[in-house]
C-alpha positions as CSV (number, residue, x, y, z in Angstrom):
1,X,6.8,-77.0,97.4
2,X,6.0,-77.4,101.0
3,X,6.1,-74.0,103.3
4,X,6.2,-73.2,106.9
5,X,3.4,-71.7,109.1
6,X,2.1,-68.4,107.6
7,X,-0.4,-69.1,104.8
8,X,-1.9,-66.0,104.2
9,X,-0.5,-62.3,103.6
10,X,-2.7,-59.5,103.1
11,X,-0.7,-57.9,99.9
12,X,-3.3,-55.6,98.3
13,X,-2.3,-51.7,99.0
14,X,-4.2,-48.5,98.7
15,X,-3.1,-46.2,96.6
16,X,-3.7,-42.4,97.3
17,X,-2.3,-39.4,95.2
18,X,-1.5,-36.1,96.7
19,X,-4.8,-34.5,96.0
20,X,-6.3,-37.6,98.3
21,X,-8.9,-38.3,95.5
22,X,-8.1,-41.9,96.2
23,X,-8.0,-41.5,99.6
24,X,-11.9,-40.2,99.2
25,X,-12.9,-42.9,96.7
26,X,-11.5,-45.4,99.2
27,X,-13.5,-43.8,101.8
28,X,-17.1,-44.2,100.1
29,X,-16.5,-47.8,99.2
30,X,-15.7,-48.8,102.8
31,X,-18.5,-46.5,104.2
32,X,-22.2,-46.8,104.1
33,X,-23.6,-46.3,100.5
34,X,-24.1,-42.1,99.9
35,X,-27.0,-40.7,98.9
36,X,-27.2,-40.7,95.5
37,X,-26.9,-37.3,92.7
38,X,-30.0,-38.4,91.7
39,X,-32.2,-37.0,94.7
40,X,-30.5,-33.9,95.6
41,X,-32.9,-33.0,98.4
42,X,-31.6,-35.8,100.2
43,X,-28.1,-34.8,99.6
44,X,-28.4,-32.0,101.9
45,X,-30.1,-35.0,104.5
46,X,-26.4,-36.4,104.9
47,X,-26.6,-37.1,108.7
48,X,-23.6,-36.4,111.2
49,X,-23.2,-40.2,112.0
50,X,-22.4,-40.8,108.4
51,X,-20.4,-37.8,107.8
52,X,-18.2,-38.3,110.8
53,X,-17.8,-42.0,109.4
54,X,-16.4,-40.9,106.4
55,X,-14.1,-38.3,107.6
56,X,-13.0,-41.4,110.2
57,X,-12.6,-44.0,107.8
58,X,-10.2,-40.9,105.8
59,X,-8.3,-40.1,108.8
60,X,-7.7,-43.7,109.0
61,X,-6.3,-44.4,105.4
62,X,-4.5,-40.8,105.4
63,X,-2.7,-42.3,108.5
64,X,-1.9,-45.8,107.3
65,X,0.2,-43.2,104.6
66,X,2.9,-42.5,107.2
67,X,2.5,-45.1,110.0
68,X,4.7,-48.3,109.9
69,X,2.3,-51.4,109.7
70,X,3.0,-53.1,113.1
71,X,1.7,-55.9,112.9
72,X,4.2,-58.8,111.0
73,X,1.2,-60.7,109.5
74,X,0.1,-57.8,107.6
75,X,3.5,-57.3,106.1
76,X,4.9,-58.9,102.7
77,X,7.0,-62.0,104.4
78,X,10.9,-62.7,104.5
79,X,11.2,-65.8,102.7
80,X,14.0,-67.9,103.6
81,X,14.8,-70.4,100.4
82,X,16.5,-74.2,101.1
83,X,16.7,-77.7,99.8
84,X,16.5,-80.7,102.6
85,X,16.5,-84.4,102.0
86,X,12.7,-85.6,103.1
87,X,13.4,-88.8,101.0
88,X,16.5,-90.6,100.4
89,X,19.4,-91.7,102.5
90,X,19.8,-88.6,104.1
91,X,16.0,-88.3,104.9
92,X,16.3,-89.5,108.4
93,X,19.2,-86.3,109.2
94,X,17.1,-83.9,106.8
95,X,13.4,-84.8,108.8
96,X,15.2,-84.0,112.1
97,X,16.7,-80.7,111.0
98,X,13.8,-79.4,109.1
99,X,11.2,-80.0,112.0
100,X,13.6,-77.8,114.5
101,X,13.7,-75.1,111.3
102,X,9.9,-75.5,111.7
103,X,10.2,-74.3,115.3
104,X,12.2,-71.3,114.6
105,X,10.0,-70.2,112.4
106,X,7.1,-70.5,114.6
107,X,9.2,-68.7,117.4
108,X,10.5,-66.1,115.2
109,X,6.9,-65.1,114.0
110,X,5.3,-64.7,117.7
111,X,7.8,-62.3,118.4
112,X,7.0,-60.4,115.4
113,X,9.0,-61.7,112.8
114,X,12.2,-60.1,111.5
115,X,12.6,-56.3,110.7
116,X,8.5,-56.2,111.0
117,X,7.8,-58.5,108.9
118,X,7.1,-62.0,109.1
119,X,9.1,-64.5,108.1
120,X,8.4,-67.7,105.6
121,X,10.4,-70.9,105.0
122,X,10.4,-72.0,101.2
123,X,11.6,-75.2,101.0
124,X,12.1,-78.3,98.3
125,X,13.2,-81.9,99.1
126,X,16.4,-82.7,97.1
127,X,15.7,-86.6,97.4
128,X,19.5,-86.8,99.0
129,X,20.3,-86.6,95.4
130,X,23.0,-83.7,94.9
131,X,21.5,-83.5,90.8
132,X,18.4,-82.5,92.2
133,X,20.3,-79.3,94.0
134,X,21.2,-76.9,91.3
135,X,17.6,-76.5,90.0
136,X,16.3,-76.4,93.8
137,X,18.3,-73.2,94.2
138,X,17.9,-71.7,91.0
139,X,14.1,-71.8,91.2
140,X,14.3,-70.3,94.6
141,X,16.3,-67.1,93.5
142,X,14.8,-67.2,90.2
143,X,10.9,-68.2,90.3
144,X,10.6,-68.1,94.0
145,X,12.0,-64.9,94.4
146,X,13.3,-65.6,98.0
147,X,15.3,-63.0,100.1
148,X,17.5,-65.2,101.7
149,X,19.2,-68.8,101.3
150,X,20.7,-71.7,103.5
151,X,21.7,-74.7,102.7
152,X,20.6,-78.1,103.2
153,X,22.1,-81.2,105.2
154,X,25.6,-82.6,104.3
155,X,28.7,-81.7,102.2
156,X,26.4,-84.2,98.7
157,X,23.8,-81.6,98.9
158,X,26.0,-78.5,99.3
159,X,28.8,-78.4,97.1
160,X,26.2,-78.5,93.9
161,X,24.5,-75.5,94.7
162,X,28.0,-73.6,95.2
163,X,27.9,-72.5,91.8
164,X,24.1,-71.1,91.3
165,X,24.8,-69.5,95.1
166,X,27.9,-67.7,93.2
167,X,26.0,-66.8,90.1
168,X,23.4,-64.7,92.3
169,X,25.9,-63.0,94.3
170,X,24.0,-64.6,97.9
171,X,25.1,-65.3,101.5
172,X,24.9,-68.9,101.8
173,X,24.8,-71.0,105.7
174,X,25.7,-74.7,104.9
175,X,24.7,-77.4,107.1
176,X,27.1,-80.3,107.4
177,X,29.3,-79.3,105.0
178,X,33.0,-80.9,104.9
179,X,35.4,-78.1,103.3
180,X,32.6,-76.9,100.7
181,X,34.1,-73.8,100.5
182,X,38.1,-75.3,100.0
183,X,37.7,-75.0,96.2
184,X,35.5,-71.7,95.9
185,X,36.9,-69.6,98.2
186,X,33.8,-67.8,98.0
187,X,33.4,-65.6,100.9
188,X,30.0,-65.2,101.3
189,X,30.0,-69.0,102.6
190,X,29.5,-70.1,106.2
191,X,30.0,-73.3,107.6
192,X,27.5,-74.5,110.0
193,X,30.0,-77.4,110.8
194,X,32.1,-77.6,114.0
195,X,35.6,-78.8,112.3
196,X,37.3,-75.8,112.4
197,X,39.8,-74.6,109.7
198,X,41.7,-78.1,109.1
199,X,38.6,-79.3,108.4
200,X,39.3,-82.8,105.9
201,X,40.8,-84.3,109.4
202,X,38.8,-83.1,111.8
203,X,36.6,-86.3,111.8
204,X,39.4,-88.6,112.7
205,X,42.1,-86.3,114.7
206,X,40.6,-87.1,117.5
207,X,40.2,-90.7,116.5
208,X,44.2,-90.9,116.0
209,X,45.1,-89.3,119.4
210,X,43.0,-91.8,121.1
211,X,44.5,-94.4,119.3
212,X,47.9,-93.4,120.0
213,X,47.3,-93.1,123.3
214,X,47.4,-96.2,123.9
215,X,49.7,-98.8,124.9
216,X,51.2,-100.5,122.9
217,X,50.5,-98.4,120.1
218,X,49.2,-99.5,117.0
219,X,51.2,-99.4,114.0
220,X,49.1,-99.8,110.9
221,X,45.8,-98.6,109.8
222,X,43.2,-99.8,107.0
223,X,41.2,-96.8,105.3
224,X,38.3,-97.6,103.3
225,X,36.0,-95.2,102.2
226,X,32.7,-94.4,99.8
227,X,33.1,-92.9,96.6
228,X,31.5,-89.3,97.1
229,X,32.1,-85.7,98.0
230,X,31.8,-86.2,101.9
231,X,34.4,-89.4,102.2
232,X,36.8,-88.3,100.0
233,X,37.6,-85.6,101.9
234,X,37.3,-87.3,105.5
235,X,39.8,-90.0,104.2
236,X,42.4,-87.7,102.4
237,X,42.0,-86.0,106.3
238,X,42.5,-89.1,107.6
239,X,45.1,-90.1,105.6
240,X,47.0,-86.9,106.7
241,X,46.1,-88.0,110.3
242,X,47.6,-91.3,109.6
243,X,51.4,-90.4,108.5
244,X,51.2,-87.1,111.4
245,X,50.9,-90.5,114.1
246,X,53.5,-92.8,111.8
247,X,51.1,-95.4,111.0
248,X,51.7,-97.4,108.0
249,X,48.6,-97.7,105.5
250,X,48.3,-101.2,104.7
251,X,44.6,-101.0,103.0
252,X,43.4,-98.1,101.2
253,X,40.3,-98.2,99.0
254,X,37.0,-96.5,98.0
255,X,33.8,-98.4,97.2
256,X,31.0,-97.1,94.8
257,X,27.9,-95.4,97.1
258,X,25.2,-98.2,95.7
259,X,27.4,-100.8,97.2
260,X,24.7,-103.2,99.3
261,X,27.5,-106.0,99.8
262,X,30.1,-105.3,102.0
263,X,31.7,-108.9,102.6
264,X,34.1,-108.1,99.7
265,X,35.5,-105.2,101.7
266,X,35.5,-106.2,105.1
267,X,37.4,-109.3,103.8
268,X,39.9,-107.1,102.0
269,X,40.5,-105.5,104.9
270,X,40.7,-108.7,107.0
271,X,43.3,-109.8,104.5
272,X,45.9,-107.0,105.8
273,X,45.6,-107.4,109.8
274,X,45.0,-103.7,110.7
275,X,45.2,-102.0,114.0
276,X,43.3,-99.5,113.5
277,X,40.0,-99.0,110.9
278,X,39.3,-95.8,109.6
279,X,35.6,-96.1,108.0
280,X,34.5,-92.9,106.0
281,X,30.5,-93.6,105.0
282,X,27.3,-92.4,104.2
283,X,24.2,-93.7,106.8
284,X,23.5,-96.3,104.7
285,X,26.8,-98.0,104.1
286,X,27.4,-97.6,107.9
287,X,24.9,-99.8,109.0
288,X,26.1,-102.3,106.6
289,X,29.8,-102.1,107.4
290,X,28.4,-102.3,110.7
291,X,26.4,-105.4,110.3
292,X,29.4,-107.1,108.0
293,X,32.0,-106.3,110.5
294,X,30.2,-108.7,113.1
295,X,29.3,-111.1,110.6
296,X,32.8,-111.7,109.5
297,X,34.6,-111.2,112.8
298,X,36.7,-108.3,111.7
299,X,38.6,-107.4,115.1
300,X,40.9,-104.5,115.2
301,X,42.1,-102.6,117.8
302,X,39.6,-100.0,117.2
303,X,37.5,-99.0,114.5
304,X,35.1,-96.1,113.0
305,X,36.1,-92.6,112.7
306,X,33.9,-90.8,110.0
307,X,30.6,-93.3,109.9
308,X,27.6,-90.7,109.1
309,X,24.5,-92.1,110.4
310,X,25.2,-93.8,113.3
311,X,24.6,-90.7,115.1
312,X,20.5,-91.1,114.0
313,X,18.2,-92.6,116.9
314,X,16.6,-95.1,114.1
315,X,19.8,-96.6,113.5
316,X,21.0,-97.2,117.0
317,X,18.3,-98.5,117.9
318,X,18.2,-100.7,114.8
319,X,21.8,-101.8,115.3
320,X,21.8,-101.9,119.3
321,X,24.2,-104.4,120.7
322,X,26.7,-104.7,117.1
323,X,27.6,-101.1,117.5
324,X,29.0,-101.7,120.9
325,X,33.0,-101.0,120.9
326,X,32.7,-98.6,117.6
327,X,34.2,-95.0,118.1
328,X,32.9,-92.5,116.0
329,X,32.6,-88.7,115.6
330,X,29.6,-86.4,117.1
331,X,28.9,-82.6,117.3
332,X,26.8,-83.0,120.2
333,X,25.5,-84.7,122.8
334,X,23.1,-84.0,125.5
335,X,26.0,-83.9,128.5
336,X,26.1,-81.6,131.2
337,X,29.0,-79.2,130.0
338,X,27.3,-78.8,126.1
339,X,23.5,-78.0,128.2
340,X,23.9,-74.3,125.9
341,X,21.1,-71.8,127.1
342,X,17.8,-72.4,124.8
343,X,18.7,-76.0,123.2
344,X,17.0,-78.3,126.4
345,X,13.7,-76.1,125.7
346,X,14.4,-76.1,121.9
347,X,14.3,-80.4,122.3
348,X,11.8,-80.3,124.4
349,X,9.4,-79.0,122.2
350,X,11.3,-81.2,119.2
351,X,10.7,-84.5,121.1
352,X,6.7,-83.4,121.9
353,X,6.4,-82.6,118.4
354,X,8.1,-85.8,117.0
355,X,6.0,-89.2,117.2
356,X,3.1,-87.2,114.5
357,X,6.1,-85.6,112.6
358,X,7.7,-89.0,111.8
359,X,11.6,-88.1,112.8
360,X,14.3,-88.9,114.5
361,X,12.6,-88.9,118.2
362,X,15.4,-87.7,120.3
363,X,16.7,-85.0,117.4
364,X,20.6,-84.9,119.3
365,X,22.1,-84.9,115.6
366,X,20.6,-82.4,113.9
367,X,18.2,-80.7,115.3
368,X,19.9,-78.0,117.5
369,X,22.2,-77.4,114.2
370,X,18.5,-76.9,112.1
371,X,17.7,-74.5,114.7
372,X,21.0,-72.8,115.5
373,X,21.9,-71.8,111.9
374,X,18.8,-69.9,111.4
375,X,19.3,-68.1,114.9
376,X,22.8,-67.3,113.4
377,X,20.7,-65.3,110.2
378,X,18.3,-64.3,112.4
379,X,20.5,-62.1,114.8
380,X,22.7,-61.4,111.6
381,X,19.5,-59.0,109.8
382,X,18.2,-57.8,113.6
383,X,22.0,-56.4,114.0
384,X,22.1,-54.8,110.8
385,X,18.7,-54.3,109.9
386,X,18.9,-55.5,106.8
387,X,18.6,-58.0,104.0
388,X,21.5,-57.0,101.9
389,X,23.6,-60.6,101.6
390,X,27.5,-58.4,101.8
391,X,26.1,-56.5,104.8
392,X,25.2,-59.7,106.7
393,X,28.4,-61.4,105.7
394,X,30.3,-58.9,106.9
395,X,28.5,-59.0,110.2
396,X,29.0,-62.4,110.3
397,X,32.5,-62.6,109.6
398,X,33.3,-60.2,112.7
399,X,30.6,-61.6,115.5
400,X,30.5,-64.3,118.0
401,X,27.3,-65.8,118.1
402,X,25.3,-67.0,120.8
403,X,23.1,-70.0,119.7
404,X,21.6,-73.3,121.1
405,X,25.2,-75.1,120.3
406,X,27.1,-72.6,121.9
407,X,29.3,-70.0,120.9
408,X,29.9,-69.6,117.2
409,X,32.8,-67.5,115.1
410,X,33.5,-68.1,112.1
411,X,37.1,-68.4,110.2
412,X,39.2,-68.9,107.0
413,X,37.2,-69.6,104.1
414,X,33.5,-69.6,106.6
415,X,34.6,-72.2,108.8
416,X,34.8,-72.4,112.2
417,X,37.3,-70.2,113.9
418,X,38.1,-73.4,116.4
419,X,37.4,-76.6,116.4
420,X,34.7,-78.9,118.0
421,X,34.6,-82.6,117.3
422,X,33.9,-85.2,119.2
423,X,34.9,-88.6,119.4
424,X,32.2,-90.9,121.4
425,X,32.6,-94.5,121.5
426,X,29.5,-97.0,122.1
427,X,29.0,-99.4,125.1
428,X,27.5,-101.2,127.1
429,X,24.3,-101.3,124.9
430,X,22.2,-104.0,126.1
431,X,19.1,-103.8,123.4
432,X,17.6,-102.3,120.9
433,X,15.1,-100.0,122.7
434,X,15.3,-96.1,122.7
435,X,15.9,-95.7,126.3
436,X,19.3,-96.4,126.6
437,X,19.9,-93.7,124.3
438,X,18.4,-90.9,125.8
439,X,20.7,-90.7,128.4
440,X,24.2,-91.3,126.8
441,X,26.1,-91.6,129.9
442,X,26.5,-95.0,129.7
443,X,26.3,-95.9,126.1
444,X,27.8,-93.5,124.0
445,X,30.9,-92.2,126.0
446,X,32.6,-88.9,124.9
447,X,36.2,-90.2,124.9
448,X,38.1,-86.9,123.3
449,X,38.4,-83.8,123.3
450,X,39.1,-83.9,127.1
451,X,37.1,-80.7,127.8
452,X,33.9,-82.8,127.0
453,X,35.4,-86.0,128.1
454,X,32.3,-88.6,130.0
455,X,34.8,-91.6,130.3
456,X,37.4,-93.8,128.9
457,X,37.7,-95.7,125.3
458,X,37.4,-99.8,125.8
459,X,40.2,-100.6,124.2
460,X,41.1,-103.2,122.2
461,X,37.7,-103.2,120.6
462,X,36.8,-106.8,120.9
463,X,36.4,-106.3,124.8
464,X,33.5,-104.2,124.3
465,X,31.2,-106.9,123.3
466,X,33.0,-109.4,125.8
């Protein structure tokens, strides 16, 4: 088990009865030794510096009776109970996230914690393997005894603790998650996940109206995507997406997640001449499709849509030049009209702490959600002063929040009241080095929404690698 900052609570109590014979026994241990029975000449020597310390030292316990301990170290801690990938393909995402949890945590406790107390994070790595999840959260409610829960990064991880969450009756803040609350309906769930109530084709609506935008428009679309929780559900979206525009599907297919060789499907896709490619993929498989795509000269109009991964610093940089002309989905980017208040000094202290922590250096993906979600709880218990998981839903289903992401309200089912997706495209990536992505005006251009918009979509693809 690894934990956050505070090591060490002082948990032992002193016990006094009404008659404060405790109180008194307490007093002569933690004063200087009294004379003893044995002389009783000298019991009558009892000087007035010792007597006044004892009647000090019970003063002082006879107060700590009424008086709130004010100090949050002294208190027994809030613990706060999740699983994150620190090993496995979603390591990279889970590192990020955790380290700005880490932060919080650190902030939260130099202020004095929550409701006096300090607070502790209890957390397992789930080896990004969802059959890991179930006992994660069951020893946490169960053996750990913690008072609250999140969740852990992405829709794998989250829909297999959805059950044990139920069982135990607890409020539950899911990072990532693509409708995890769709077949539960369980509404003490909240989506920390900015694709609104239509979630499944949230990904890749704004991937279609770009597309269709465009003139001429295409007419067919290939979907492929990998056979888990995540891209199912981003490719039935997409699907929907599809026949809304009046594309015609001309390649539909799912590939198992151990895949390692994608030739067979990028040439199956070749086969049927698409417009458009709709990619829906775990981090691994999207550097491969990436990779493949060049290798075999697959040239749609455009391409991407739902590629997890691609948003991590160690894969663009990795990738560099191939993922020029790909358009793909982000929840934020460091551009001047998503600057929130608190997330340039939150990255600021994320990027310092980075290098020894071994994550994602820049931490755009995840690391303001890691952070934001736990401000979400945190102003959650300071409004109602409580721990009690219906109370805090119930706050939470009627507030806006302010956080390092922006405004948050939540909707049907614990998703977001509105949706916030991006649709960036890559370009004019020159290298491999980090630079060029720190500042993503150039090579990662929010195409849609247009409230966020930084520029226009190179389009067909193949010119963006002319």
């Amino acid at each position: 088990m690894n934990t956050g900052t505070v090591k060490f609570y002082n948990e032992k109590k002193v016990k006094a009865d009404d008659g404060g014979r405790d109180l008194l026994v307490g007093a002569a241990a933690l004063s200087p030794e009294l004379p003893s029975s044995n002389h009783p000449g000298k019991d009558l020597r009892l000087t007035r510096r010792l007597f006044g310390r004892v009647l000090l030292t019970i003063s002082a316990l006879v107060a700590s009776r009424t008086m709130p301990i004010s100090s949050a170290v002294a208190a027994e801690p809030i613990k706060i109970g999740f699983g994150m990938s620190q090993t496995g393909p979603l390591a990279a995402n889970g590192k990020s996230a955790l380290l700005a949890m880490l932060i919080w945590e650190e902030e939260i406790n130099a202020k004095g914690g929550l409701l006096g107390r300090p607070v502790k994070l209890v957390y397992y790595d789930d080896q990004s393997n969802p059959a890991m999840v179930p006992a994660i959260y069951t020893k946490l409610l169960d053996v750990d005894k913690v008072d609250l829960i999140v969740g852990g990064y992405a829709t794998n991880m989250l829909a297999p603790a959805m059950p044990v969450v139920i069982a135990h009756h607890k409020l539950f803040l899911g990072l990532f998650g693509l409708t995890v609350n769709a077949a539960f309906n369980y509404p003490r769930y909240f989506a920390m996940h900015p694709t609104g109530e239509n979630s499944k084709g949230a990904h890749t609506a704004p991937f279609f109206d770009v597309a269709m935008a465009q003139n001429p428009k295409p007419q067919t679309v290939a979907i492929v995507a990998a056979d888990a929780e995540f891209s199912h559900t981003a490719a039935e979206g997409a699907r929907a997406n599809a026949t809304k525009a009046g594309l015609r599907i001309v390649h539909d297919r799912s590939y198992p997640p151990t895949t390692t060789d994608f030739s067979p499907i990028v040439r199956a896709i070749q086969a049927t001449n698409p417009d458009l490619v709709v990619i829906c993929s775990y981090p691994l498989d999207s550097v491969g499709m990436v990779r493949t795509v060049h290798e075999l000269g697959l040239k749609p109009k455009m391409i991407g849509g739902a590629m997890v991964g691609l948003q991590a610093t160690a894969f663009k940089t990795q990738l560099g030049p191939l993922l020029n002309g790909f358009v793909n989905f982000e929840f934020w980017l460091p551009v001047p009209s998503m600057i929130f208040p608190g997330v340039r000094e939150l990255l600021d202290k994320y990027q310092a702490r980075a290098p020894a922590a071994g994550v994602d250096p820049l931490g755009y993906y995840l690391a303001p959600w890691g952070y934001a979600y736990l401000q979400i709880l945190e102003q959650a218990v300071a409004a109602t002063k409580s721990l009690d998981d219906d109370k805090l839903a119930d706050y939470m289903r009627q507030t806006t929040f302010k956080t390092t992401i922006g405004d948050v309200k939540f909707g049907a089912q614990g998703e977001w009241a509105k949706t916030r997706v991006l649709q960036t495209q890559f370009q004019n990536i020159k290298d491999h080095s980090i630079d060029q992505f720190r500042d993503v005006s150039r090579t990662q251009v929010i195409i849609a929404p247009d409230e966020y918009k930084t520029g226009d979509v190179i389009y067909p693809y193949s010119k963006a690698f002319e």
